[in-house]
MOPAC internal coordinates of N, CA, C and O (Angstrom, degrees):
PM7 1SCF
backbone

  N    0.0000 0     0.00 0     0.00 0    0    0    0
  C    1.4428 1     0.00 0     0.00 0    1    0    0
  C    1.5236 1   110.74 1     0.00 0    2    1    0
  O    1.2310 1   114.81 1   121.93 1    3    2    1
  N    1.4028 1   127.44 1   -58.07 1    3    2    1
  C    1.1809 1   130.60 1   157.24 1    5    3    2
  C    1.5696 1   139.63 1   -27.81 1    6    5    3
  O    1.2310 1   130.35 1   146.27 1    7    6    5
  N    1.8484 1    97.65 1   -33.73 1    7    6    5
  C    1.7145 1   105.61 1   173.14 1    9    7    6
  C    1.8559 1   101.37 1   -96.89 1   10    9    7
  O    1.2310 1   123.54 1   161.97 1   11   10    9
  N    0.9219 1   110.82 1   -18.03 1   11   10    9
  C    1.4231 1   118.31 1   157.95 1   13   11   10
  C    1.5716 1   108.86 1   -64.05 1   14   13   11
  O    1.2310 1   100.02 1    85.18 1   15   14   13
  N    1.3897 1   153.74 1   -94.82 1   15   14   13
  C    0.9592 1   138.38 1  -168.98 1   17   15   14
  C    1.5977 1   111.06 1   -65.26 1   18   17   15
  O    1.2310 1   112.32 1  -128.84 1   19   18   17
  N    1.2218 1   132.09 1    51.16 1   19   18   17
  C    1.3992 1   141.26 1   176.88 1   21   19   18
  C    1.4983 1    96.03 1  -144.53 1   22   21   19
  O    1.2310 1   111.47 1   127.73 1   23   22   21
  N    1.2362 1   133.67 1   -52.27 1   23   22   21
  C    1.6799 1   139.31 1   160.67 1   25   23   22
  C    1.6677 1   103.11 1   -52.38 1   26   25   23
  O    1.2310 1   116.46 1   139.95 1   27   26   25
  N    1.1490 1   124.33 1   -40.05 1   27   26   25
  C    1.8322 1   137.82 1  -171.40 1   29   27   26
  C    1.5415 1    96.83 1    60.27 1   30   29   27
  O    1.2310 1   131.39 1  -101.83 1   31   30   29
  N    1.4760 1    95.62 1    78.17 1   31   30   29
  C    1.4629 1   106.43 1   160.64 1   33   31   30
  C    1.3779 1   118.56 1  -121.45 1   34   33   31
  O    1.2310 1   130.28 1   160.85 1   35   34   33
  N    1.4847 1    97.77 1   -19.15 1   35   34   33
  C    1.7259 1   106.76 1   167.18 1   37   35   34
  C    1.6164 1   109.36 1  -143.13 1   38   37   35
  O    1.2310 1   129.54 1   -46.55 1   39   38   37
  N    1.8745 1    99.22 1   133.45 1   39   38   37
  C    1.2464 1   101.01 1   174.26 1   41   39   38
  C    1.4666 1   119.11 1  -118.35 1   42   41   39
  O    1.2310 1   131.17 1     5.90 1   43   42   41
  N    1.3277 1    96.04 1  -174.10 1   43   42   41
  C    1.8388 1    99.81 1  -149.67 1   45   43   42
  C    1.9058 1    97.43 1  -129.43 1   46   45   43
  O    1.2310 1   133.42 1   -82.19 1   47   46   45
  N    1.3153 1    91.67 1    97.81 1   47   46   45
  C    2.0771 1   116.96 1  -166.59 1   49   47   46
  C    1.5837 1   100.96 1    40.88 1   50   49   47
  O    1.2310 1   120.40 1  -113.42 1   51   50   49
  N    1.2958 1   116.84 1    66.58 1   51   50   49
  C    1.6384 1   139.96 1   168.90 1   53   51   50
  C    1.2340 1   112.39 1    76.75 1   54   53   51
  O    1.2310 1   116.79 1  -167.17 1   55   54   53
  N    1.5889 1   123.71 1    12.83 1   55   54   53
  C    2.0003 1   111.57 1  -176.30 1   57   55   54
  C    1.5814 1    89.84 1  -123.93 1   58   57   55
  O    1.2310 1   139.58 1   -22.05 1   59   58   57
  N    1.3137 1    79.64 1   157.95 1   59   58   57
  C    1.5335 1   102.76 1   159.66 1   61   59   58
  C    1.9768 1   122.72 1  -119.08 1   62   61   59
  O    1.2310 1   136.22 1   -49.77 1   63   62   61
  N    1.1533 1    86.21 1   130.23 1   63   62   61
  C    1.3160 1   102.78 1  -165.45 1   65   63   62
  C    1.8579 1   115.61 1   -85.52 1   66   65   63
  O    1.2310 1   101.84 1  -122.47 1   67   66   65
  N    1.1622 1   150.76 1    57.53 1   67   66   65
  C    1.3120 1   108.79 1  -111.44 1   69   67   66
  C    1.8909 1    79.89 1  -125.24 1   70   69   67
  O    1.2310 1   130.50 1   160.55 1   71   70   69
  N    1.3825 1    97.36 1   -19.45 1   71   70   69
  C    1.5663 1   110.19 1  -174.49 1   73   71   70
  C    1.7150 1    92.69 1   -69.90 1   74   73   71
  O    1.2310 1   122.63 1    94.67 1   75   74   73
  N    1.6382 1   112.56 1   -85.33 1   75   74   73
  C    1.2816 1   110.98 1   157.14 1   77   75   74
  C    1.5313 1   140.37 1    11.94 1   78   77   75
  O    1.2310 1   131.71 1   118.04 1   79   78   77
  N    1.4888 1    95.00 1   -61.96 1   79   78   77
  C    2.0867 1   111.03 1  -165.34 1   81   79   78
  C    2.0660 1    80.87 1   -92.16 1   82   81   79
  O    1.2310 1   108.41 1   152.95 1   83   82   81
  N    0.8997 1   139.28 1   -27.05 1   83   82   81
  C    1.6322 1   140.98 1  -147.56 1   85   83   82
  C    1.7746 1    76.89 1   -88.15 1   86   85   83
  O    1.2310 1   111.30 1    87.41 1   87   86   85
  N    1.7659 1   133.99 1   -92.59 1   87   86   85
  C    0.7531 1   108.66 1  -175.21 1   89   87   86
  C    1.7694 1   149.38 1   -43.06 1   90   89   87
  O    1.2310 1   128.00 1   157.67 1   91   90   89
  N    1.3514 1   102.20 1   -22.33 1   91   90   89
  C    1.7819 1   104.46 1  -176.35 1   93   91   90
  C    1.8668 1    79.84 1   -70.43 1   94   93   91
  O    1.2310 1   123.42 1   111.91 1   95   94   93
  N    0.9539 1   111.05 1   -68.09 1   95   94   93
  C    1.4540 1    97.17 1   175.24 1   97   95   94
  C    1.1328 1   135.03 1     3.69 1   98   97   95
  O    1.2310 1   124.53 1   108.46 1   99   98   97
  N    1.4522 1   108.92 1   -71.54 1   99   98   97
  C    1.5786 1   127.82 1   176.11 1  101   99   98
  C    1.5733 1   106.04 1   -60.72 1  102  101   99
  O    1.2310 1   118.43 1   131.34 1  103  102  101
  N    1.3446 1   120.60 1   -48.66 1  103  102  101
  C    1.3966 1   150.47 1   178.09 1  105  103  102
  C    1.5454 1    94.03 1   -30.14 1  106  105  103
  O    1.2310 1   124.40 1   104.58 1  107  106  105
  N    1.1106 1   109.17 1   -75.42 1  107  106  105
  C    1.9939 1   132.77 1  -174.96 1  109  107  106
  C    1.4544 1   100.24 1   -48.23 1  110  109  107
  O    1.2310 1   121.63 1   136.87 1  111  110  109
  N    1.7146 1   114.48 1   -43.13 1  111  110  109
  C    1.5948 1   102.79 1  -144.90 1  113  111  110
  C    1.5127 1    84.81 1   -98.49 1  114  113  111
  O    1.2310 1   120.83 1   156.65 1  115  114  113
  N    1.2105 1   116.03 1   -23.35 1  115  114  113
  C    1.5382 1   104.30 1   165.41 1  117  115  114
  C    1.5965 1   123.62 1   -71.71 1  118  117  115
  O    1.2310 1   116.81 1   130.39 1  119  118  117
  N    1.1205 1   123.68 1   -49.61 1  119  118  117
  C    1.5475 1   125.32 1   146.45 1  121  119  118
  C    1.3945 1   121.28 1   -19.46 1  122  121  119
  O    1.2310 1   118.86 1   124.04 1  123  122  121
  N    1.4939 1   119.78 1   -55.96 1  123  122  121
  C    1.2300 1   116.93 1  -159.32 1  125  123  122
  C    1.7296 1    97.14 1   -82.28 1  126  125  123
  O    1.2310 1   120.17 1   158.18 1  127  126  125
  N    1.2948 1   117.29 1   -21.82 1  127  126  125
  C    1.4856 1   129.12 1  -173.70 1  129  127  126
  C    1.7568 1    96.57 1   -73.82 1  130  129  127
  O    1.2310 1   116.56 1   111.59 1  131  130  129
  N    1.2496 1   124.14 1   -68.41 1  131  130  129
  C    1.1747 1   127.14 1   171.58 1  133  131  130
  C    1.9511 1   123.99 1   -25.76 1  134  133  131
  O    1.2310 1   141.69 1   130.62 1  135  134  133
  N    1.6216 1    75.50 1   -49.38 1  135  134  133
  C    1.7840 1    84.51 1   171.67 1  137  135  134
  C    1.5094 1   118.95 1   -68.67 1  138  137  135
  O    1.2310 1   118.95 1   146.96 1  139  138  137
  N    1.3301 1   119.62 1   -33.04 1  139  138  137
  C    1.3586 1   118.81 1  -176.05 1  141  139  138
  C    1.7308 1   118.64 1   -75.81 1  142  141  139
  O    1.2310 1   126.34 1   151.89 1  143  142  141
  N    1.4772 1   105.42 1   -28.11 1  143  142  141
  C    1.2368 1   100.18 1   156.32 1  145  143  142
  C    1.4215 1   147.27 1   -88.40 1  146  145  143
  O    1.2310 1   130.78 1  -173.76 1  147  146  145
  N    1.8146 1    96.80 1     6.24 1  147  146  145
  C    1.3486 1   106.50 1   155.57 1  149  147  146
  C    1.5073 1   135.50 1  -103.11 1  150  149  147
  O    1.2310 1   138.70 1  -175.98 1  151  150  149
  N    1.3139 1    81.36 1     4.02 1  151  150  149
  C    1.7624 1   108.19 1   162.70 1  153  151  150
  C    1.4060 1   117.44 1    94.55 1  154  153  151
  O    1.2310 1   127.48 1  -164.43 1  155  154  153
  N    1.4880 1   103.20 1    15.57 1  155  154  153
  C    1.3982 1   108.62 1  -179.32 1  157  155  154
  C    1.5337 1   139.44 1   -89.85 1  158  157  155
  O    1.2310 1   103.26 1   -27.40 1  159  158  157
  N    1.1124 1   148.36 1   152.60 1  159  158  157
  C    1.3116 1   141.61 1  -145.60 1  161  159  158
  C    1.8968 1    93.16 1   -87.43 1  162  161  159
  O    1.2310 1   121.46 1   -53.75 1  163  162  161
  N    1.3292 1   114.82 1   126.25 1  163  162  161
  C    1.4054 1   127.92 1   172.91 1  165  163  162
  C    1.3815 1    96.68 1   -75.52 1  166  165  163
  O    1.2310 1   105.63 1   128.95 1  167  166  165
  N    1.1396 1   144.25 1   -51.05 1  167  166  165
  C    1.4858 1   135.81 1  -173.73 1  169  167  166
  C    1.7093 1   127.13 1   -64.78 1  170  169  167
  O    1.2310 1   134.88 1   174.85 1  171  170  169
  N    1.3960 1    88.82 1    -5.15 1  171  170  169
  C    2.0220 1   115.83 1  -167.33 1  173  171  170
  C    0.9651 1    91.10 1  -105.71 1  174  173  171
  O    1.2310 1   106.80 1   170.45 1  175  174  173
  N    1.2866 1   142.17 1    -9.55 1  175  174  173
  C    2.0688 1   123.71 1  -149.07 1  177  175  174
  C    2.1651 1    84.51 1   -83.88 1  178  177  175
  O    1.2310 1   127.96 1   -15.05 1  179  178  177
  N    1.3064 1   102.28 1   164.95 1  179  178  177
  C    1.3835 1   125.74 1   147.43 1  181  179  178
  C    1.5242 1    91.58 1  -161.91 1  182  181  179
  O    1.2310 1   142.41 1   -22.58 1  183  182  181
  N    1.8614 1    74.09 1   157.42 1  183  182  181
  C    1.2735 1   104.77 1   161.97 1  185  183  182
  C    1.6914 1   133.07 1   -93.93 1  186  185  183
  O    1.2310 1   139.99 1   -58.45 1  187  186  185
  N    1.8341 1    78.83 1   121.55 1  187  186  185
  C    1.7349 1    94.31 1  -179.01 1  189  187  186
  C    1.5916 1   139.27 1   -70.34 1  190  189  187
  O    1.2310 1   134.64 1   154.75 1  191  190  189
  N    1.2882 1    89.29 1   -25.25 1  191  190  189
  C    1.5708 1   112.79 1   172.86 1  193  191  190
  C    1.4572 1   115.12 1  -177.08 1  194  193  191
  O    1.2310 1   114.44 1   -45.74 1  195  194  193
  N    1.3070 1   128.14 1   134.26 1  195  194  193
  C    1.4788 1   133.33 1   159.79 1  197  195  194
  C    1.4239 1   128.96 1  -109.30 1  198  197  195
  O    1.2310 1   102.44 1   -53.51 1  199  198  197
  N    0.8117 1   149.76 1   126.49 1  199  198  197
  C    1.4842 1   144.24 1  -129.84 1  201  199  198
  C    1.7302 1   108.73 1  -163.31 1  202  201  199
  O    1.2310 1   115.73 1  -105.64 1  203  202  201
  N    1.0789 1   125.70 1    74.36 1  203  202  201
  C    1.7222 1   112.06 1   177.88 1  205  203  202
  C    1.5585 1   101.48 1  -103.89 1  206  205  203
  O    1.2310 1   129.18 1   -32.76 1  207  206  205
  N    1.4459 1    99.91 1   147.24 1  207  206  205
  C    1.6476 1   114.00 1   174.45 1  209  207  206
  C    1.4946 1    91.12 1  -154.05 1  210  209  207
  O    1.2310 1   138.56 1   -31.29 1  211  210  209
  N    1.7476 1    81.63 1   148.71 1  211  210  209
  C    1.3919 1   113.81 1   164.67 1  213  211  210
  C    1.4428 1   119.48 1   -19.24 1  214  213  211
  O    1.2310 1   123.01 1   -56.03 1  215  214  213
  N    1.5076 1   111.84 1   123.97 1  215  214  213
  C    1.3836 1   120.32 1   162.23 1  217  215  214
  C    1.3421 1   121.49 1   -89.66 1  218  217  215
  O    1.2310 1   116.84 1    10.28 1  219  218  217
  N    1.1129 1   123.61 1  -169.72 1  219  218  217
  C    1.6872 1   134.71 1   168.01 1  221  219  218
  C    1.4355 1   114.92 1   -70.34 1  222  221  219
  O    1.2310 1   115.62 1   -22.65 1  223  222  221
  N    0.9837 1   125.91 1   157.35 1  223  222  221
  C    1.5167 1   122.07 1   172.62 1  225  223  222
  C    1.4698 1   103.40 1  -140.61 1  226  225  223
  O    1.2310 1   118.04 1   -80.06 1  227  226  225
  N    1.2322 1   121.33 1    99.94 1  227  226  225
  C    1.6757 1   147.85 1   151.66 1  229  227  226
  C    1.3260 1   126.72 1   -82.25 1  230  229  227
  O    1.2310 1   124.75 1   -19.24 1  231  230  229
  N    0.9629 1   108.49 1   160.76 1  231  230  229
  C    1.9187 1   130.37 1  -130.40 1  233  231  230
  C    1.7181 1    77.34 1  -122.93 1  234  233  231
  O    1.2310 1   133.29 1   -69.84 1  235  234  233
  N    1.8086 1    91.92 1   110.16 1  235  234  233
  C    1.9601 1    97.59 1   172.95 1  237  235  234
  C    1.8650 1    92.09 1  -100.63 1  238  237  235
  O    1.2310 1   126.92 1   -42.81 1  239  238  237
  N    1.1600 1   104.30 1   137.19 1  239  238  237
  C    1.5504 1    99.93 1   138.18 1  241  239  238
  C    1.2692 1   150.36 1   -43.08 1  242  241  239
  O    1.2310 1   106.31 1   -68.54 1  243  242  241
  N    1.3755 1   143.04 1   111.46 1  243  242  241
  C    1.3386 1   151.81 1  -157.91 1  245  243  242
  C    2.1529 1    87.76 1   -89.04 1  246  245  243
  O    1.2310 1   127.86 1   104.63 1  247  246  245
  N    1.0758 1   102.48 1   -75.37 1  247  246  245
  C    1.1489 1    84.34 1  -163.78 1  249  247  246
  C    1.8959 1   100.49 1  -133.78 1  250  249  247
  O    1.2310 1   104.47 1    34.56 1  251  250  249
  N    1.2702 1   146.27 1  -145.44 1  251  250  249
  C    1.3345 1   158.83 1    92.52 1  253  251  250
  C    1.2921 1   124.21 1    -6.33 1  254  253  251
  O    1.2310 1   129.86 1   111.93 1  255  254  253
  N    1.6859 1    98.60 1   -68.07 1  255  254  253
  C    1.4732 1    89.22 1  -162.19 1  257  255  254
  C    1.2986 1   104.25 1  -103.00 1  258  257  255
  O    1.2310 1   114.16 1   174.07 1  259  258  257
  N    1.2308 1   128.67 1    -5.93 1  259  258  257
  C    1.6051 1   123.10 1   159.92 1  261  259  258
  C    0.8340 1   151.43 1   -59.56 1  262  261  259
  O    1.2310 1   104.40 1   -79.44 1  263  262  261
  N    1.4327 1   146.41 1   100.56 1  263  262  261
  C    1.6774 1   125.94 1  -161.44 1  265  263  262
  C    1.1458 1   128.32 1   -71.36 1  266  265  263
  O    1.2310 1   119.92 1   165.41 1  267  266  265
  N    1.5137 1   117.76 1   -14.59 1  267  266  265
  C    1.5298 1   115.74 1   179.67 1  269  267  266
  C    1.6363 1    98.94 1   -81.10 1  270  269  267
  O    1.2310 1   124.23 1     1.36 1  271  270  269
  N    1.4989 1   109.48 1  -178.64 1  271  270  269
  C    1.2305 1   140.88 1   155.39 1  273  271  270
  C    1.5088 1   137.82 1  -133.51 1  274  273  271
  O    1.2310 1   116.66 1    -8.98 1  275  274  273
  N    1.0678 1   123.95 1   171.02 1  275  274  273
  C    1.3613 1   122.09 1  -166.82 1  277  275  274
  C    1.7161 1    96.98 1  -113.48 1  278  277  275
  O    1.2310 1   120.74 1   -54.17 1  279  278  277
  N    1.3994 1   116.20 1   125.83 1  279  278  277
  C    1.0483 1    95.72 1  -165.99 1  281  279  278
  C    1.8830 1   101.93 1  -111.50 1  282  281  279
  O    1.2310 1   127.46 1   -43.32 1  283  282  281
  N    1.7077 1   103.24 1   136.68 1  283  282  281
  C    1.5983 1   107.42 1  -155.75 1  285  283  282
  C    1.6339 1    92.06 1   -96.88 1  286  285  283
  O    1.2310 1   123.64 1   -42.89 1  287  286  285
  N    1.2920 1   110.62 1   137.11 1  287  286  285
  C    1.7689 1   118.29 1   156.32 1  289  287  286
  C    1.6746 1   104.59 1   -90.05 1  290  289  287
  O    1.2310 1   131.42 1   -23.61 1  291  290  289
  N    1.8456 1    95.56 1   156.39 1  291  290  289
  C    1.1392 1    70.99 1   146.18 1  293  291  290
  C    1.8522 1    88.69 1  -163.10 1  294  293  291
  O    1.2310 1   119.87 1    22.87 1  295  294  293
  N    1.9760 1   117.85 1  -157.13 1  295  294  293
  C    1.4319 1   100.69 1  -158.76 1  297  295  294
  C    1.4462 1    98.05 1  -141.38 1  298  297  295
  O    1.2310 1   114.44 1   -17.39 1  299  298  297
  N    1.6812 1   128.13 1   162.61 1  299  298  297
  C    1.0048 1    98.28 1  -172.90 1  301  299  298
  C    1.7765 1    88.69 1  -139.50 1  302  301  299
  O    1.2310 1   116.76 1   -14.19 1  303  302  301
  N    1.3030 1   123.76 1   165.81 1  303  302  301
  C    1.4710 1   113.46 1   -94.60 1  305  303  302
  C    1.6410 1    71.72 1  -150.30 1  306  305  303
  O    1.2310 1   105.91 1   -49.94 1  307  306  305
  N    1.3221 1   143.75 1   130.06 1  307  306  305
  C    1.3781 1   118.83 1   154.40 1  309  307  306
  C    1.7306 1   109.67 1  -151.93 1  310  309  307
  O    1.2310 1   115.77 1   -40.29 1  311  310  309
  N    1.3068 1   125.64 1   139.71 1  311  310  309
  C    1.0447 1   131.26 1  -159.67 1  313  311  310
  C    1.2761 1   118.24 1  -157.65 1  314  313  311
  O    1.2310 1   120.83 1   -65.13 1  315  314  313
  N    1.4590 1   116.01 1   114.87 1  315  314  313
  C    1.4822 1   139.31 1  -163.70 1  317  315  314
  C    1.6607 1   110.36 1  -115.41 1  318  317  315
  O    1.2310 1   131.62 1   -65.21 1  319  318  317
  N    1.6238 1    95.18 1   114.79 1  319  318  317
  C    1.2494 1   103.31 1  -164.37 1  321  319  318
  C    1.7783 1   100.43 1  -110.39 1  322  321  319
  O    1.2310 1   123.80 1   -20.33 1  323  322  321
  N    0.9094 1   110.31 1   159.67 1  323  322  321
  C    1.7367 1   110.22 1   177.34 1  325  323  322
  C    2.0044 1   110.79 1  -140.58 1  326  325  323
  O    1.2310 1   120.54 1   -26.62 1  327  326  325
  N    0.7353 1   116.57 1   153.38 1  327  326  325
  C    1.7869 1   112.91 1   175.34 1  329  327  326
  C    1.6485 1   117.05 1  -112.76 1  330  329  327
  O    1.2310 1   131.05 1   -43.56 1  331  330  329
  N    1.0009 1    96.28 1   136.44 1  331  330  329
  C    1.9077 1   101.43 1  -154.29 1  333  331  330
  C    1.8807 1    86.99 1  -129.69 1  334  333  331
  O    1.2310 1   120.10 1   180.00 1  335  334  333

């Protein structure tokens, strides 16, 4: 479903998510990488808990000579997997 709304072949109540579905992506394939070097079965994993909250939101620079900024959020992400 995820490489589907990253291709935008299916959307989710009219948007496409594609930035969104691209990182959990990475999220998983790093997970599933993590698991293999702890020797655990990729086909066994569930998920134990997922949990994101609010990050910080800091002030990027636009340019030198500009005084404003663009100010970036961002989120932090946490996910507890177990093998059953």
């Amino acid at each position: 479903m995820l490489q589907n709304l990253v291709d935008r072949k299916i959307a989710l109540d009219g948007k496409y998510y594609p930035k969104t579905a691209s990182k959990f992506l990475e999220m998983f394939q790093s997970l599933e990488a993590n698991a293999k070097v702890k020797k655990l079965d990729g086909g066994k994993l569930w998920i134990k808990k997922a949990k994101a909250e609010k990050g910080v939101v800091f002030m990027r620079p636009r340019s030198r000579f500009r005084l404003r900024a663009r100010k970036a959020k961002s989120a932090t992400v946490e996910i507890v997997v177990e093998e059953r």
